[in-house]
C-alpha positions in Angstrom: 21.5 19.6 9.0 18.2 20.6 8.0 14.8 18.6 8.7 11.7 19.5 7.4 8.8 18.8 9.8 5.5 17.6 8.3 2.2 17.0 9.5 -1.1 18.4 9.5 -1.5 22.3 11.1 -5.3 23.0 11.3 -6.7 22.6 14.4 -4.6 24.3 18.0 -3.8 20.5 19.0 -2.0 19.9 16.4 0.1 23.2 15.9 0.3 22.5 19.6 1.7 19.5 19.5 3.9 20.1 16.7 5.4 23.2 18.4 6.8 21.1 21.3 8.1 18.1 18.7 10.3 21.1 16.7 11.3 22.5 20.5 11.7 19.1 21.5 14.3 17.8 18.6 16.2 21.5 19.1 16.9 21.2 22.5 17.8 17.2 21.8 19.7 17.9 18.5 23.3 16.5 18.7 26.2 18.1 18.4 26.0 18.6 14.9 24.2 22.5 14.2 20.5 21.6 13.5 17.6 23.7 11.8 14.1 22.3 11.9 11.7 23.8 9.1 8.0 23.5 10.1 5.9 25.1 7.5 3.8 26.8 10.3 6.8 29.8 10.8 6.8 30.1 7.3 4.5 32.9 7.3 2.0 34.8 8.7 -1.7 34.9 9.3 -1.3 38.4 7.6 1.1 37.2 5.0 -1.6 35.1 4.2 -4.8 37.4 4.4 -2.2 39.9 2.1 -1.7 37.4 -0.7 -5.3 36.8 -1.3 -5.8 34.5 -3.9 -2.2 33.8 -4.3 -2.1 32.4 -0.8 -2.2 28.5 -1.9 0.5 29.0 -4.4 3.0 31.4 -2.2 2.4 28.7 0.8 3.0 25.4 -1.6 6.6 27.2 -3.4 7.8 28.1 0.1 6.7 24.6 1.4 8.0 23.0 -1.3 11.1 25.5 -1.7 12.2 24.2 2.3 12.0 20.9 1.1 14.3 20.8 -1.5 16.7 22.4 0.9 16.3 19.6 3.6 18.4 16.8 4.4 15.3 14.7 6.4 12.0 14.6 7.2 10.2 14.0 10.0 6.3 13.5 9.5 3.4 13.2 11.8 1.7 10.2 10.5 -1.1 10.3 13.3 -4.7 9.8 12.6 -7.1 7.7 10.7 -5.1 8.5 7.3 -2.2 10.4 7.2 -2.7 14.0 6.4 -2.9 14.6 2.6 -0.2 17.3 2.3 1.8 15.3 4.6 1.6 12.3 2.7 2.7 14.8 -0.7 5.5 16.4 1.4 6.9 12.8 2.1 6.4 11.5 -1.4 7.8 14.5 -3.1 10.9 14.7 -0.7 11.0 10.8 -1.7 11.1 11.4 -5.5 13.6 13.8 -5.0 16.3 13.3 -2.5 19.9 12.0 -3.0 21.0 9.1 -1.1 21.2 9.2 2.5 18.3 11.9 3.3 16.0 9.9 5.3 12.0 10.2 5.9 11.0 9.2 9.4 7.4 8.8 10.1 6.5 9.2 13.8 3.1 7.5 14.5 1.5 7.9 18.3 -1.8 6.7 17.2 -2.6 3.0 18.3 -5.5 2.5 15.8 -4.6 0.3 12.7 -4.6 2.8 9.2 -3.0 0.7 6.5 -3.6 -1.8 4.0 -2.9 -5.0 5.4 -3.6 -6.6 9.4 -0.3 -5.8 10.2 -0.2 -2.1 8.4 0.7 1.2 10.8 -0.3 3.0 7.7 -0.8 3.0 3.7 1.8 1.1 2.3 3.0 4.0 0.0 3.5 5.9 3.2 4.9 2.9 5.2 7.6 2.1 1.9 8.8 5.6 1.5 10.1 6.4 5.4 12.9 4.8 6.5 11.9 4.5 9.7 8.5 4.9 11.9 8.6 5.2 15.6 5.9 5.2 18.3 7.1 7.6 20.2 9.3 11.0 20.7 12.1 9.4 22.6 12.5 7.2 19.9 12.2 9.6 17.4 15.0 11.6 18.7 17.3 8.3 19.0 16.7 8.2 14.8 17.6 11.9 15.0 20.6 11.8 16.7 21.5 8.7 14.1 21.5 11.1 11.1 24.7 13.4 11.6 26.7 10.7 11.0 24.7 9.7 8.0 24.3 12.9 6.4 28.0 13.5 6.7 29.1 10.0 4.5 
């Protein structure tokens, strides 16, 4: 089983935070083999510096390469509005997956960020994932829940 793991990457938190999630859901997985994708190992700072003004494009084709190959996502859906790329990464996986390849939002942040009272976040955002948890525990409940999907 591969899952893709979105969210934002630009400031140490939250590659910080996002390290420990991807460690977190490996050392968790079930007993099914798991491999998390985070776009973060998909290359270098020097990888980056060497493609120069081809950075943007090599980092969106290996982003979006890694998410054709997936069979879930998890997204960070944490702050004010969720992350633009994020919220790309989980409509483009949307658009494009086959039955049974699920989007599961995890959202830690308490403050309201959608379009109605009741909202957790955009309704685009809210329609598209299966399922949005509060916290990592929970998270890796929905995780271990996939195998058994992914395998009908």
């Amino acid at each position: 089983m591969r899952i893709y793991l979105a969210g934002p990457l630009f400031t140490q938190a939250e590659q910080d935070w996002l390290r420990r999630l991807k460690a977190q859901i490996l050392a968790r997985a079930p007993a099914a083999p798991v491999e998390v994708c985070w776009p973060h190992d998909l290359f270098s700072a020097q990888e980056i510096a060497n493609w120069a003004d081809r950075a943007k494009h090599e980092i969106f084709d290996r982003c979006r390469e890694h998410l054709d190959r997936a069979d879930a996502v998890v997204a960070l859906l944490d702050g004010t509005q969720v992350d633009d790329g994020t919220a790309w990464e989980i409509g483009y996986f949307y658009a494009r997956r086959k039955p049974g390849k699920p989007i599961i939002g995890i959202r830690t942040d308490f403050r309201k960020a959608g379009d109605t009272d009741n909202a957790r976040v955009n309704l685009m955002i809210d329609c598209a994932c299966d399922a949005i948890v509060t916290t990592v525990d929970d998270l890796l409940i929905e995780i271990g829940k996939l195998p058994a999907q992914l395998a009908m």
